[in-house]
C-alpha positions in Angstrom: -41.3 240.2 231.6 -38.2 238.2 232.1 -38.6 238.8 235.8 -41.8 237.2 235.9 -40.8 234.6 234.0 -38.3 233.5 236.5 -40.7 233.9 239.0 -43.3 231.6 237.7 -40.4 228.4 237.0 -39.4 229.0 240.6 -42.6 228.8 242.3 -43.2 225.9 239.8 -40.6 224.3 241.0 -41.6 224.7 244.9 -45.3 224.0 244.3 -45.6 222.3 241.1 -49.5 221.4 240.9 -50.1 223.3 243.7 -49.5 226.6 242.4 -53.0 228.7 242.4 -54.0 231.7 240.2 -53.9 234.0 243.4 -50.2 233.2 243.7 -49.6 234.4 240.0 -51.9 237.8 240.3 -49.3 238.1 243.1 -46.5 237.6 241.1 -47.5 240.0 237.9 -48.4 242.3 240.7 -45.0 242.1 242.6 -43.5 242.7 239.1 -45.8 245.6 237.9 -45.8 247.5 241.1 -42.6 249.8 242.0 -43.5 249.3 246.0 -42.6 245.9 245.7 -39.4 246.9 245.6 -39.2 249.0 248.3 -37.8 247.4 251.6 -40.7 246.9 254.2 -39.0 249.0 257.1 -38.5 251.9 254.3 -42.4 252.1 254.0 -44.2 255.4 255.0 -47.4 254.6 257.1 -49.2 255.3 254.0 -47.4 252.6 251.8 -47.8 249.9 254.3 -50.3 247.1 253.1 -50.3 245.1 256.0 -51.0 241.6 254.2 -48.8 240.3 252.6 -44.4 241.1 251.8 -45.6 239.6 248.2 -48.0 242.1 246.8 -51.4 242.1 247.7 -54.2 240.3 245.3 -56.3 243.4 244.2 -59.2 241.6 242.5 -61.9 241.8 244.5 -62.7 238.6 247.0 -65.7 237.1 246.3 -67.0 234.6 248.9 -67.5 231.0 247.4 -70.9 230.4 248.9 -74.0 228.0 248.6 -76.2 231.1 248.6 -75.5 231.7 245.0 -78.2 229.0 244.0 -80.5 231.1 246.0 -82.2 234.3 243.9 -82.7 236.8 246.1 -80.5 236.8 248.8 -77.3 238.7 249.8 -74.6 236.4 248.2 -76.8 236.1 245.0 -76.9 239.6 244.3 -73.2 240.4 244.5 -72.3 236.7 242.2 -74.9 238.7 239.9 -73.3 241.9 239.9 -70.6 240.2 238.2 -71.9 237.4 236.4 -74.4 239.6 234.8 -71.6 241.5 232.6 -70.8 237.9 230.8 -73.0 238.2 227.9 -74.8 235.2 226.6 -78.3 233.5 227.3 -76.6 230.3 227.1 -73.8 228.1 228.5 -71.8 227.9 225.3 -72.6 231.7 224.2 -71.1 232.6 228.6 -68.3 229.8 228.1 -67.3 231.2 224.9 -66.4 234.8 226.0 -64.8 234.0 229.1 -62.5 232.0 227.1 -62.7 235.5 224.6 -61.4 237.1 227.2 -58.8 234.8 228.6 -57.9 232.7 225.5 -58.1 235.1 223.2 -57.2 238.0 224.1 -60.3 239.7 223.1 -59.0 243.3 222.5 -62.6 244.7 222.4 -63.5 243.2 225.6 -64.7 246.0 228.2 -62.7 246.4 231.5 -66.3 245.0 233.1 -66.3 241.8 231.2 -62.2 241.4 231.7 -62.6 241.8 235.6 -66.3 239.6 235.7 -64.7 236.7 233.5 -61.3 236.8 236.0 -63.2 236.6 239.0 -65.2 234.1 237.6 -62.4 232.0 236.4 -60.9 232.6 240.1 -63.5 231.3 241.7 -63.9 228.3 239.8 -60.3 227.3 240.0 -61.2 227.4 243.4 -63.7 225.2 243.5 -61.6 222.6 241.7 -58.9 223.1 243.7 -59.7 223.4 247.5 -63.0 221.4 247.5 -63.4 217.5 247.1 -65.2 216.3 244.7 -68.5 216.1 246.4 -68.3 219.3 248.1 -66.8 220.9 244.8 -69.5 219.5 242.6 -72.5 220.9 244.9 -70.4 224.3 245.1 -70.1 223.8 241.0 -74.2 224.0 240.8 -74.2 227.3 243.0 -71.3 228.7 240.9 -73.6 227.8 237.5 -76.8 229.5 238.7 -75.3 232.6 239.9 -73.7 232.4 236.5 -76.8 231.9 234.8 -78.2 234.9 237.5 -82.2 235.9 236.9 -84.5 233.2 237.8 -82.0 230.3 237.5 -82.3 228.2 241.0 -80.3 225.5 242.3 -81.9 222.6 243.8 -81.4 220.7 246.8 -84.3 218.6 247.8 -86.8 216.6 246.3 -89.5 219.2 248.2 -88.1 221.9 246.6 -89.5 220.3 242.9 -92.8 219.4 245.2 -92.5 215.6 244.0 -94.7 213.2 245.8 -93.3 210.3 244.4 -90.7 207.8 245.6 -87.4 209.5 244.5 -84.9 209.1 247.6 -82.0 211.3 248.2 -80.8 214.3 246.2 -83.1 214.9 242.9 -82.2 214.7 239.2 -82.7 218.0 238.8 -79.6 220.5 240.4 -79.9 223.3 238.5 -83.0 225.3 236.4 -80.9 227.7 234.2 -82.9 229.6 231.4 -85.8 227.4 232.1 -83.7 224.2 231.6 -83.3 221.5 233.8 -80.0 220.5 234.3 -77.8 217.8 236.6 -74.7 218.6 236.6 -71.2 216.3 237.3 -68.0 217.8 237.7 -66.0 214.9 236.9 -62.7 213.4 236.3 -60.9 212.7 233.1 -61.9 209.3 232.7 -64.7 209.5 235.6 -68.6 207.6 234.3 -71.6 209.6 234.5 -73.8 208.1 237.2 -77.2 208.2 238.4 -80.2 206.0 240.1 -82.3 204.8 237.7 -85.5 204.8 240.0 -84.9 208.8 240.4 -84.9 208.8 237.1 -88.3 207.2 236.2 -90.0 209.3 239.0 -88.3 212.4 237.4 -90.4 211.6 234.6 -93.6 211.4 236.5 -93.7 215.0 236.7 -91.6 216.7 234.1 -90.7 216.2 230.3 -87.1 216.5 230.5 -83.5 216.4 231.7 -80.4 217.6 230.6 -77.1 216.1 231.7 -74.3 218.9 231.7 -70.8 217.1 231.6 -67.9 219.2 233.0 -64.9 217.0 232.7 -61.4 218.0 234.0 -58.7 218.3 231.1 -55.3 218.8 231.1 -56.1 223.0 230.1 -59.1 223.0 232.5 -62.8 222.0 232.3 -64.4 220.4 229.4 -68.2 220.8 228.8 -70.7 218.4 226.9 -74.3 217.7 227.7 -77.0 215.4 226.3 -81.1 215.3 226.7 -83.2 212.7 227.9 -86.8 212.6 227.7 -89.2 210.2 227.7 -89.4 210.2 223.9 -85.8 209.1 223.1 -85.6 206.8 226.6 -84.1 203.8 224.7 -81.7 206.1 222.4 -80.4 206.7 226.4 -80.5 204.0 228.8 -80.0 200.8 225.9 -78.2 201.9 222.4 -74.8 203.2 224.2 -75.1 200.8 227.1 -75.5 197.1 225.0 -72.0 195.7 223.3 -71.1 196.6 219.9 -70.6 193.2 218.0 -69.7 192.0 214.1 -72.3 189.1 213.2 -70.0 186.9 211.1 -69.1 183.1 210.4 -72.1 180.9 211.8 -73.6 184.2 212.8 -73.7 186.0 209.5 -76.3 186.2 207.5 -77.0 183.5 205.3 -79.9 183.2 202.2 -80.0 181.8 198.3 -83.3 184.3 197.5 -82.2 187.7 196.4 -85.2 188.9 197.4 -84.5 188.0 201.0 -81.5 189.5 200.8 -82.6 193.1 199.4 -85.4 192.9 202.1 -82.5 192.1 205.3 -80.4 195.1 203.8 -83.3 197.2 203.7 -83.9 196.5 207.2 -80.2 197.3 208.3 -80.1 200.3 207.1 -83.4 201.6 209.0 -81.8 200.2 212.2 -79.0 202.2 211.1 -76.4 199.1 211.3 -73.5 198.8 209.4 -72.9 196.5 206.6 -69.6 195.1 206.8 -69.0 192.4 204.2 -71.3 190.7 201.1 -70.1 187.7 199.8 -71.3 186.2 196.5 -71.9 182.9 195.0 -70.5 183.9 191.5 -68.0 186.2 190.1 -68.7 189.1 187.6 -71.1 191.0 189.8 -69.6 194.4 189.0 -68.1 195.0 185.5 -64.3 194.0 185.1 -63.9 192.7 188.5 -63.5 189.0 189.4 -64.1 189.4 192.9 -66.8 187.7 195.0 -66.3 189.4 198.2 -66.6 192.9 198.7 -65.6 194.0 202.1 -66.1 197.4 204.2 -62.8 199.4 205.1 -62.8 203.1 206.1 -59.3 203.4 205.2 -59.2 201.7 201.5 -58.2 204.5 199.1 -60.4 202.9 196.1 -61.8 199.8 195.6 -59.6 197.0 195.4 -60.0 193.4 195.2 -62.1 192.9 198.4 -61.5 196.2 200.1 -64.1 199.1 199.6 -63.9 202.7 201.4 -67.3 204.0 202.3 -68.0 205.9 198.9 -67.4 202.3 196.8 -69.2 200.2 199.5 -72.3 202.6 199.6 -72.1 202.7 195.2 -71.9 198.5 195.7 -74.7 198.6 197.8 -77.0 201.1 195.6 -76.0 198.4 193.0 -77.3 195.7 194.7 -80.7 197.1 195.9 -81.5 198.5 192.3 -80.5 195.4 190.7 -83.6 193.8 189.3 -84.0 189.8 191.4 -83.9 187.5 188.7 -80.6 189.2 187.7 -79.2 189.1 191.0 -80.6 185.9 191.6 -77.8 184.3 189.8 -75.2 185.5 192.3 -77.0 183.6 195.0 -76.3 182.8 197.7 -75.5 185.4 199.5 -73.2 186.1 202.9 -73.8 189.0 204.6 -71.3 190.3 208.1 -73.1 193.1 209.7 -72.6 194.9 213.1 -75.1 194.3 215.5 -75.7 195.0 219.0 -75.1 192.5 222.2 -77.8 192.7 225.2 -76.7 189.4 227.3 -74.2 190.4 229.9 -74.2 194.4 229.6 -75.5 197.0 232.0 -78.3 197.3 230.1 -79.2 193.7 230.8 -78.9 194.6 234.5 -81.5 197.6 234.5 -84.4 196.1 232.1 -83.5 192.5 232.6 -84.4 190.7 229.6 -83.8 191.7 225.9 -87.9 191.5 225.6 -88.4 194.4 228.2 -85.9 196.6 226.6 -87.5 196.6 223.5 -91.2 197.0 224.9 -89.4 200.2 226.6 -88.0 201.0 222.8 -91.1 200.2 221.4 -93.5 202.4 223.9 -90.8 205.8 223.4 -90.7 205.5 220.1 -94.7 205.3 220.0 -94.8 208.3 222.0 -97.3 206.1 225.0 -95.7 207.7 228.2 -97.9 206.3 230.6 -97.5 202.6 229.2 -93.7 203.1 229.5 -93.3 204.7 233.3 -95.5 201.5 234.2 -93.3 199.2 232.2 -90.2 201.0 233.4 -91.6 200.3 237.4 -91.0 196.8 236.3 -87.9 196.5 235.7 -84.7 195.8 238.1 -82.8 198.9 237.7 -86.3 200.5 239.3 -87.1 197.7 241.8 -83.8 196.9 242.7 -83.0 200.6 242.7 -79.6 200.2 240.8 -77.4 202.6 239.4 -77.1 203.6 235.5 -73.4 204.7 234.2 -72.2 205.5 231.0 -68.4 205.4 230.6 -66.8 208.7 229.1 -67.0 207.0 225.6 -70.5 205.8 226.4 -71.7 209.2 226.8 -70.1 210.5 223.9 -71.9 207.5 222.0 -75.5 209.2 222.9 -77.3 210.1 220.0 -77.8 213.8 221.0 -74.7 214.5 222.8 -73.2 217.5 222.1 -69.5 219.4 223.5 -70.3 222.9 224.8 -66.6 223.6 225.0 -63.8 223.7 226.8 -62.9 226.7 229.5 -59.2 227.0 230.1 -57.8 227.0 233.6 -54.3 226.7 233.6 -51.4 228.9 234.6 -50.1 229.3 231.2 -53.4 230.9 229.9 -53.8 232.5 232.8 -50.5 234.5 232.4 -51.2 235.3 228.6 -54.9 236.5 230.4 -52.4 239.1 232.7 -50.1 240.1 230.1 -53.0 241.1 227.6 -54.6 243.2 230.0 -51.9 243.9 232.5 -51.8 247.9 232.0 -55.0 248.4 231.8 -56.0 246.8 235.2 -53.6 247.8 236.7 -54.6 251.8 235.5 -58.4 251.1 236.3 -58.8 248.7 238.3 -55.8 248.1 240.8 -55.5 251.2 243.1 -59.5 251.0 243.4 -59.0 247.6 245.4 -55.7 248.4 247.0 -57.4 252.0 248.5 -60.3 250.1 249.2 -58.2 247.2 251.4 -56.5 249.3 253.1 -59.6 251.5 253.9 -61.5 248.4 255.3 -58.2 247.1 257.3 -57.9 250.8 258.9 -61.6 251.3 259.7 -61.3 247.2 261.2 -58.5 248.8 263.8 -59.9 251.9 264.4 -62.8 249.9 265.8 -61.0 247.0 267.7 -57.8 248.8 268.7 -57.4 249.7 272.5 -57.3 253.5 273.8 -54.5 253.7 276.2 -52.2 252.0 273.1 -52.6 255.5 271.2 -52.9 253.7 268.1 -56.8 254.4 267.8 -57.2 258.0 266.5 -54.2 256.9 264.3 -56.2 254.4 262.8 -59.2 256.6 262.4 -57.1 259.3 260.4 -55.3 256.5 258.5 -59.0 255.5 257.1 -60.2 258.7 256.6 -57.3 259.3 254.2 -57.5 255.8 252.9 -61.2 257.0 252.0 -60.2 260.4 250.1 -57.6 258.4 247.8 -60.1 255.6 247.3 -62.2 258.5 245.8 -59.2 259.8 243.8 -59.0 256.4 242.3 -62.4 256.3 241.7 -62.3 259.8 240.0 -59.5 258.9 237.9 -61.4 255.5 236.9 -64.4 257.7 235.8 -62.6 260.2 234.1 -60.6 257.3 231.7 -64.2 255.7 230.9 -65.7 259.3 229.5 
């Protein structure tokens, strides 16, 4: 494949981020295929393509349309055709043998699955790279639900969910897939995941959920995350990744000479889930053959040391400390405690509920599971009335309790030419002079129709299909006979 090879670094060069997978299927194609390297004006009737002095693309074009998000219509049915030999009920379980095929080299994949996952990976390279970003993402939501096929539907309007509330615009909801609801973002590298807050709440007035589906570009191609909201774990959403993470230390540490007190604020931190960073002691001698007073959190402290503890020793010093009975701890007093806490003043979650008081009467109502009191509480705050917009940074998002990565598909020219080398021959026996017979059938039978009588060319066109036809069912036959 030297020959490739060289082909490939010199469109490289030419192009550079420009270069598309259709312009490499050309290239493997122009290298696989002996008429490449016949001269055009050598060409029998019979050998001439008529499209292109490269090689022709012999995968089969599939229009990138908006009709995909649309069960039963035309476009629908042929995306299904396709997307309907990618096994897996979910996104993960589909993501995860495209890349089988492509990544991989899967060599029990099925010449169905190799040609549905290609086309698919086609289409979306596409859509990344000939759309903007708007017009990509809304073509990304058609591309999902035809991938998802059945009774997945994409959305477009709030009619379409029959909402009579006062969401504006686009809905939440762009996708159903599997009986999910999903909004998707096809997003930058470092690009935040936005949304308006009021659309949100009324989202809630009707339905119990909504997943955010993440599909971030990468160097190798799309990564995919996602994470739930629903009205049960609101605050885990819209407050814990959006307020400042902050150490409470110095004048801000806490401070107490009862043990008791003490045992009862560590207690506390550890429901919240808030990380103890440093205790600091009144007396020496609190555990056995150490004179230290302060014993100080650091994840990167081999064992404990004078006043460094990884998290194994901080979490024994802490056991320690809670089981150690109060008048014997009491003797250690007083105690100095650094802790990490959480910031509201000055964050964007300030800015949607306002004051620190309304964000935790919105904790307090999700947690308590009273939906009704929280959408009412929610209508009162300033992301609603003002009708702001929420964003979580890349990080932020990641920093949601529930989110979880889906995976990442690769779409890149390097994986795309391991893709062709793997399955090279056997496309090329199967698969190949199917959609080369079949383009130049459809470009004969186009100029039999259009061509002009007195040119002469018109019955030559009509015999030029008809035999276009009987090796198009040659190739077929032959197909057939190698899946027996």
């Amino acid at each position: 494949m030297d020959e490739l090879d060289k082909l490939i670094k010199e469109r490289y060069k030419k192009k550079k981020d420009k270069f598309n997978f259709q312009e490499l299927l050309e290239l493997v194609e122009g290298v696989l295929d002996t008429d490449y390297l016949i001269e055009k004006e050598d060409r029998s009737p019979s050998m001439e393509r008529g499209t292109s002095e490269q090689g022709e693309y012999f995968l089969p074009t599939i229009k990138i349309t908006e009709a995909w998000g649309k069960p039963g219509t035309k476009d629908r049915e042929i995306i299904e055709q396709f997307t309907k030999k990618i096994p897996g009920a979910t996104l993960e379980e589909k993501l995860g043998n495209i890349n089988a095929v492509i990544r991989d080299a899967d060599p029990n994949a099925k010449i169905p699955q190799i040609l549905s996952s290609m086309v698919m990976i086609e289409i979306l390279n596409s859509i990344l790279g000939e759309f903007t970003e708007s017009a990509g993402g809304f073509m990304f939501e058609a591309f999902l639900t035809g991938l998802f096929g059945g009774q997945s539907v994409q959305i477009v309007d709030v009619s379409q969910q029959e909402q009579e509330t006062s969401a504006t615009g686009k809905p939440i909801t762009d996708v159903v897939l599997g009986g999910r609801e999903y909004s998707l973002k096809l997003l930058g590298p470092s690009t935040g995941v936005k949304g308006s807050f009021r659309n949100m709440v009324e989202h809630f007035k009707g339905r119990d959920h909504i997943v955010y589906l993440d599909a971030r570009r990468s160097p190798n191609g799309l990564e995919f995350g996602e994470f739930v909201i629903t009205l049960g774990d609101f605050a885990k959403v819209f407050i814990d990744p959006l307020v400042k993470q902050v150490t409470r230390k110095g004048d801000e540490a806490f401070q107490t000479d009862s043990a008791s007190e003490l045992k009862k604020f560590i207690s506390n931190l550890i429901k919240q889930k808030k990380s103890l960073k440093k205790v600091k002691l009144g007396k020496k001698g609190f555990i056995e053959g150490k004179a230290d007073t302060v014993f100080q959190y650091s994840p990167t402290a081999e064992n404990l040391s004078e006043v460094r503890l990884n998290e194994k020793d901080m979490n024994t010093f802490i056991n320690k400390l809670m089981k150690t009975d109060n008048e014997e701890l009491q003797q250690f007093a007083p105690f100095n405690v650094d802790y990490a806490d959480t910031k509201f003043e000055g964050t964007k979650a300030e800015k949607l509920f306002g004051t620190f008081g309304k964000a935790e009467q919105v904790r307090r109502l999700s947690q308590q599971g009273k939906y009704d009191e929280l959408l009412k509480a929610l209508e009162d705050t300033p992301g609603y009335k003002d009708r702001q917009q929420f964003e979580f940074t890349k990080k932020q998002a990641e920093s949601i309790e529930n989110f979880k990565p889906i995976g990442e598909l690769e779409i890149n020219a390097d994986a795309l030419k391991r893709t062709w080398m793997a399955y090279g021959d056997v496309l090329k026996q199967n698969v190949e002079p199917i959609y080369k017979a079949l383009n130049q059938f459809n470009e004969n039978i186009n100029k039999f129709f259009l061509s002009e009588d007195d040119e002469g060319t018109h019955k030559q066109h009509g015999v030029e299909a008809a035999n276009d036809a009987k090796q198009l069912k040659s190739n077929t036959d032959k197909a057939v006979q190698s899946f027996k």
